[in-house]
N, C-alpha and C positions, 0 to 999 in steps of 0.2 A: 328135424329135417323140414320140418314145415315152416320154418321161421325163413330160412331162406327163400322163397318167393315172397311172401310177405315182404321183407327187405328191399327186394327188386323191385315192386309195386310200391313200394313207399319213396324209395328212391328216386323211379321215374316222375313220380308226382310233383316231389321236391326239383327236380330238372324239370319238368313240364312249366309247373309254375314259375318259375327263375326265367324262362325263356318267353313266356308270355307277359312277363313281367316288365325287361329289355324292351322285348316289341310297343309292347305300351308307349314306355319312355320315349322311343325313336319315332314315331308317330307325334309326338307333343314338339320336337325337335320342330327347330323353322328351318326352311329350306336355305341350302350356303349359297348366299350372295354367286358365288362364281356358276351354279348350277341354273338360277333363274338366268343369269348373264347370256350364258349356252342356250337355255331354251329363248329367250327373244332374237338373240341372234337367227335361231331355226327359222322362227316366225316369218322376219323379215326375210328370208331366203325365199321361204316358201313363195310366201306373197309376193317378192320378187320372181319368182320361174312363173307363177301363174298370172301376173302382168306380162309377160314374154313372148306367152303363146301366143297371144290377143286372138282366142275361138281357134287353134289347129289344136286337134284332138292331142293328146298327151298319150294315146295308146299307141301302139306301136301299128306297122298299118298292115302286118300278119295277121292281129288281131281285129282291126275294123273291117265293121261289116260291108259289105260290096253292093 
């Protein structure tokens, strides 16, 4: 009856490792073409609303202060 945890502890290990193992790989992974695309598109957005304001505050004016 003792062998069964043991088992379990060995098990999880063999699943812990296998899973940080995956993580590894997908960190080494380059980022997809279509995913940079998306975030420069953001960019320019961004940097487009904040040429727009030209200095009016972006807070709403419940929140600015009086």
């Amino acid at each position: 009856m003792m062998a069964q945890p043991r088992d379990k502890t060995k098990q999880a290990q063999v699943i812990d490792d296998n899973l940080k193992r995956v993580y590894q790989d997908m960190l080494k992974e380059d980022v997809p073409d279509r995913f940079l695309t998306l975030l420069e598109q953001l960019k320019e957005q961004e940097q487009g609303d904040a040429g727009q304001l030209n200095g009016v505050s972006a807070e709403p004016e419940s929140r600015r202060s009086k």
